[in-house]
N, C-alpha and C positions, 0 to 999 in steps of 0.2 A: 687089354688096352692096345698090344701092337697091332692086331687083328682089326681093329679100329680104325687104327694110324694109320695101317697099309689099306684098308678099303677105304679111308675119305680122302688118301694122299691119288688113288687109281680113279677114283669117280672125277676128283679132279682136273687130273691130265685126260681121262677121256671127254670131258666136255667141251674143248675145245677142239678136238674130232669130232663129235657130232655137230658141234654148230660149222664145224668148216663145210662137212658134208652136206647140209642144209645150203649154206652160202650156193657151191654148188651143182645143186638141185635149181637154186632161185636162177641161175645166168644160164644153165641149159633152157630152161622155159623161156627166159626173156631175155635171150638172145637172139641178134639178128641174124637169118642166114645165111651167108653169103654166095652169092650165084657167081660171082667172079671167080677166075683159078680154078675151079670144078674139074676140069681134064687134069691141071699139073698136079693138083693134089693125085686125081687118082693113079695118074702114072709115076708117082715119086713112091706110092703107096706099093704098086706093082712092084716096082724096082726093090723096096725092098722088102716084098714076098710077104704085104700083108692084104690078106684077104677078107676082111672083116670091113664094112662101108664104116665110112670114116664122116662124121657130121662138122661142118665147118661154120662158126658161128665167128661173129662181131660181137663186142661189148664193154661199155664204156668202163665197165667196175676193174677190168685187167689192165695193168699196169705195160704188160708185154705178153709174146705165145703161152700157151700152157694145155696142156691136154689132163684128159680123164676119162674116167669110164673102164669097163673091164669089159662086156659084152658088146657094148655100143659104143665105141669111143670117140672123142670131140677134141678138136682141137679149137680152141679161144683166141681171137686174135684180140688187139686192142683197136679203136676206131680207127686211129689215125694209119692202119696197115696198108690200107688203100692208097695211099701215098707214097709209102716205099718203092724202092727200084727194085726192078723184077729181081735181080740176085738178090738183094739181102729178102724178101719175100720167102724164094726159095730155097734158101739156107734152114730158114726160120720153121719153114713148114719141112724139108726134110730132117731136123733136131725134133722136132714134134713126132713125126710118125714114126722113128727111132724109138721115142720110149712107147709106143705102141706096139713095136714089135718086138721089144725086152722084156715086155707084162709088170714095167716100173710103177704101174699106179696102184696094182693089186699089190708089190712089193711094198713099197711106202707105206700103205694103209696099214699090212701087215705089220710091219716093224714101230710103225707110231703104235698101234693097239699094246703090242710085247712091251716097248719102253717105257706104257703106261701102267702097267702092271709091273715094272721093276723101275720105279719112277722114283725109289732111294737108293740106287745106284749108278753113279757118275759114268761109269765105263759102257752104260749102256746107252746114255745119251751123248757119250763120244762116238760109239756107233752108230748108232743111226744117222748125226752130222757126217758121218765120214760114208756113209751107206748110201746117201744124196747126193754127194759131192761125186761119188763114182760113179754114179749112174746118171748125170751127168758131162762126167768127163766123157765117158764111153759116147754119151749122144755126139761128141764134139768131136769126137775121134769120127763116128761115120760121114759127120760131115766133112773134114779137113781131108777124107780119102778123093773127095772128089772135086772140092772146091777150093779155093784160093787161101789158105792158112791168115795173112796178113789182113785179106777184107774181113774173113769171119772174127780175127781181135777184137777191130773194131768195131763191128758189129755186137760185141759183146760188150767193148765199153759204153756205146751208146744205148745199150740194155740198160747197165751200170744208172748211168744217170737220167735215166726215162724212169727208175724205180725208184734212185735218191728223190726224185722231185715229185714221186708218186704221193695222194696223201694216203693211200688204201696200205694196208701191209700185205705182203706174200702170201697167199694163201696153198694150202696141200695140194703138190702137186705141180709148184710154179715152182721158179730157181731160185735161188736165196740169192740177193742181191751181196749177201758179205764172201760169198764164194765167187763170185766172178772175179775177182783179182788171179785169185789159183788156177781159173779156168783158162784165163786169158795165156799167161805163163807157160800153161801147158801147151794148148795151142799152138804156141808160136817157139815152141822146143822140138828143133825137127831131130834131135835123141831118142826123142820117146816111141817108143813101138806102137802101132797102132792095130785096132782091129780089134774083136773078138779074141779071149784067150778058149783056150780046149776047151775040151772037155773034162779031161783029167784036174788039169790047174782051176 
């Protein structure tokens, strides 16, 4: 009977991974591409030393940025990007290619899969919350090294309430709208060390 327990409790939590992953599957195809930005993408991409083409789509299902893919990765804007000013644009799209060059989407996958297979133990689903939240932070860190700390806050508040007013939820891969509080916080804490830690650490 545990044997049971623990495989209908894992089939469970991994169904809502496969349908995320399906979701998308569905906005790569039926997404629009965008021919705008094509240079600053690729040189933001250069900059920070990733080599892999990078597919830049529109789509109305995203609430805010979000990237994916492991071999071919994609960054998603929402329609209304095209109207942003070129810095918050290029914030948005260098936090994007950042977790493209950390390999956060193949991590994520991974550790949602592991927390569904240990999916009656709490302490693993406070990791993995705390697992997102950093890999995040860390996207905010590469950006705050070269841009204005105080635009990118809020920039991140009006993330915040572009998502409360969303009616679609978060999907894998996007930022948790209940973490932007912490983000913003950090952000705009010029204590906090930035950057890459070693290798060691």
């Amino acid at each position: 009977w545990a044997r049971l327990m623990w495989a209908a409790g894992a089939i469970a939590f991994l169904v809502p991974v496969a349908s995320a992953l399906w979701r998308l599957s569905v906005i790569r195809r039926t997404g629009l591409p965008v021919a705008w930005h094509r240079a600053e993408l690729g040189r933001l991409a250069d900059t920070r030393g990733v080599s892999l083409s990078i597919e830049l789509l529109e789509h109305e299902a995203v609430p805010g940025p979000m990237t994916f893919g492991i071999t071919q990765p994609v960054i998603v804007l929402p329609l209304d990007a095209r109207e942003w000013p070129e810095a918050e644009l290029r914030r948005a799209l260098m936090h994007e290619i950042e977790h493209i060059q950390r390999g956060d989407w193949l991590m994520q996958i991974v550790a949602r899969i592991v927390a569904a297979f240990y999916w009656f133990h709490p302490l693993v689903w406070t990791a993995w919350r705390r697992l997102c939240l950093e890999a995040e932070r860390s996207c905010d860190d590469a950006v705050v090294l070269s841009e204005e700390r105080t635009e990118y806050a809020e920039q991140l508040v009006a993330l915040a309430q572009r998502m409360s007013a969303a009616p679609v939820q978060p999907m894998l891969g996007m930022a948790n709208r209940s973490d932007l509080s912490t983000r913003v916080t950090a952000v705009l804490d010029d204590r906090l060390r930035r950057g890459r830690a070693g290798f060691a650490l």
